[in-house]
C-alpha positions as CSV (number, residue, x, y, z in Angstrom):
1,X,0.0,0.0,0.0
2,X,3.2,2.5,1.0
3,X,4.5,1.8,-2.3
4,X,1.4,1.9,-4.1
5,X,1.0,5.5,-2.6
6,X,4.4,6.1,-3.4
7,X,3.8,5.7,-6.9
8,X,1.0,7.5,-7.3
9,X,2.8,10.7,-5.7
10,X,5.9,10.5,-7.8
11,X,3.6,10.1,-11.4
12,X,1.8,12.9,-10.2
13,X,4.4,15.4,-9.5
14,X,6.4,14.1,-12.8
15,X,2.8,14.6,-14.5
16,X,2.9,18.2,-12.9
17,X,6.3,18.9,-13.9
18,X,6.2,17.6,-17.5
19,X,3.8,21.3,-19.1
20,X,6.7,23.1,-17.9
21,X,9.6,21.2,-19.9
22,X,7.8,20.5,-22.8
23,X,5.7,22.5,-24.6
24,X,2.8,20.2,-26.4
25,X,1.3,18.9,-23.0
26,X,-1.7,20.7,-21.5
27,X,-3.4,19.9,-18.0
28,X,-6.4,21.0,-17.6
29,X,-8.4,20.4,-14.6
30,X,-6.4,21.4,-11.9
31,X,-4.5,19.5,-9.0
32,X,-7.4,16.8,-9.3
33,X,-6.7,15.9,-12.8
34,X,-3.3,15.9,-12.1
35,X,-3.6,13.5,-8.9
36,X,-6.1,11.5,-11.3
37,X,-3.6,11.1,-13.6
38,X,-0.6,10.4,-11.7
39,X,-3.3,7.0,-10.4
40,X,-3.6,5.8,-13.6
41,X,-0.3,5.9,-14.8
42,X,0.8,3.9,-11.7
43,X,-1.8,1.6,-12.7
44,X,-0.8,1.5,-16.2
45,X,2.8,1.0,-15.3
46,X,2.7,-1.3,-13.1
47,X,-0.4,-3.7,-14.7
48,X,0.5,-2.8,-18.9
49,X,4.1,-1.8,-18.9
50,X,4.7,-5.3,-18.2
51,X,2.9,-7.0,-20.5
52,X,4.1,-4.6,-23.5
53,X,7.6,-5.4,-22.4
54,X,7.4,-9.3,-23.0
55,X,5.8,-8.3,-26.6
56,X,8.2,-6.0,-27.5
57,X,11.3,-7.5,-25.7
58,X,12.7,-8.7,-29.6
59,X,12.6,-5.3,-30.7
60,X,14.2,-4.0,-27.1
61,X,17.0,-7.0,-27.6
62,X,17.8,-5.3,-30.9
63,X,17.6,-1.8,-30.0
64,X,19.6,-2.2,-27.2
65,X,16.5,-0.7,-24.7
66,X,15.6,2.2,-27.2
67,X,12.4,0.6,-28.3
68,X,10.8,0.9,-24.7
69,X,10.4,5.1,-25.5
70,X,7.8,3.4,-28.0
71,X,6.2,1.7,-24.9
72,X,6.3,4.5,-22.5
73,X,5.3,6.9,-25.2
74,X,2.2,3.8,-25.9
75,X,0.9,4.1,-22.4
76,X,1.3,7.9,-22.2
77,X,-1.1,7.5,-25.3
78,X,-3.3,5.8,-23.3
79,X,-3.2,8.0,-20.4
80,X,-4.6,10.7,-22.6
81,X,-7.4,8.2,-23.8
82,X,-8.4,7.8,-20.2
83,X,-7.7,11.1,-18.7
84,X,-9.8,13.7,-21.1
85,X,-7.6,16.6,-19.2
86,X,-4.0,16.0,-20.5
87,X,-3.9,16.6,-24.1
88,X,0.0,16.1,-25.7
89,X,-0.7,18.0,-29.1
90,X,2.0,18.9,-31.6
91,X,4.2,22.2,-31.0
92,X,7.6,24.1,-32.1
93,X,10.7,24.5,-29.9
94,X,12.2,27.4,-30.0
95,X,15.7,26.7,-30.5
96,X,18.7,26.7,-28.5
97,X,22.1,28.6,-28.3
98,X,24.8,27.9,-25.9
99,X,28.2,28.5,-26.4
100,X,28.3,28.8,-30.0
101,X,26.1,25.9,-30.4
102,X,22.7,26.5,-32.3
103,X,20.3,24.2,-32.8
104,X,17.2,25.1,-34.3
105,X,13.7,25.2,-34.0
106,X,12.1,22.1,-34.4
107,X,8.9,21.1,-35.4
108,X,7.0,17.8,-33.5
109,X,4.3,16.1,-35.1
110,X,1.9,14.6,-33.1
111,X,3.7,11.2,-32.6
112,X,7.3,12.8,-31.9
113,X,5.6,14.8,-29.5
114,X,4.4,11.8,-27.6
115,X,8.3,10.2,-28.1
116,X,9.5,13.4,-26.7
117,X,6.7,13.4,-23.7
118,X,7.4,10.0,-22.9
119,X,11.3,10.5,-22.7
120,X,10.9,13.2,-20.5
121,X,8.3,11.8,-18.3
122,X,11.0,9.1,-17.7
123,X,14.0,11.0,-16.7
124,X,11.7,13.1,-14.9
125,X,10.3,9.9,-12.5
126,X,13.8,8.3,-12.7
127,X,14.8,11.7,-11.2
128,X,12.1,12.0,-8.6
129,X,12.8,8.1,-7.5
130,X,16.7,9.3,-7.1
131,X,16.0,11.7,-4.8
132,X,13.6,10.1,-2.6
133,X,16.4,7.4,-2.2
């Protein structure tokens, strides 16, 4: 149950944190649509994750691990299936330059978007989960 709880708070302030680093996701709804949605991607994670890494685990053997963004990014589909209030839509960057180092604006579509989302959402929880340890 501590763990299930656990869970739930670290999706949910990953889920909170995620509109600010990338720009194509939109919560709407409040604290309660993000709490809502931090549940059922614990749930999703923990019940569909699973099962989508035994299907896919060729692809992740010959990808070297890359192929779970796909899954993560799957599930993050889902989430906005479930949950009307997060919408991940496609959107610009605007560019970077640091040092000498330009990179350019960038245009997602819709399912690049989602890879991007998904990436993020990752590093964001793997973060979280490293500083609660």
């Amino acid at each position: 149950m501590k763990g299930m709880v656990r869970n739930i708070a670290i999706y949910s302030g990953a889920l909170f944190i995620l509109p600010f680093v990338v720009g194509g996701v939109d919560i709407t709804g409040g604290l309660g649509t993000t709490i809502f949605g931090g549940l059922m991607l614990s749930v999703m994670m923990t019940v569909i994750k699973p099962i989508l890494n035994i299907i896919s685990f060729p692809f992740n053997l010959m990808t070297l691990g890359f192929f779970s963004i796909f899954t993560n990014a799957f599930i993050l589909y889902l989430l906005t299936i479930f949950v009307t209030g997060i919408m991940i839509h496609p959107y610009k960057s605007g560019g970077l330059d640091v040092f000498g180092f330009v990179i350019p604006p960038i245009t997602f579509n819709t399912l690049f978007a989602f890879l991007v989302s998904a990436l993020v959402l990752s590093i964001i929880v793997t973060i979280i989960k490293w500083l609660i340890e």
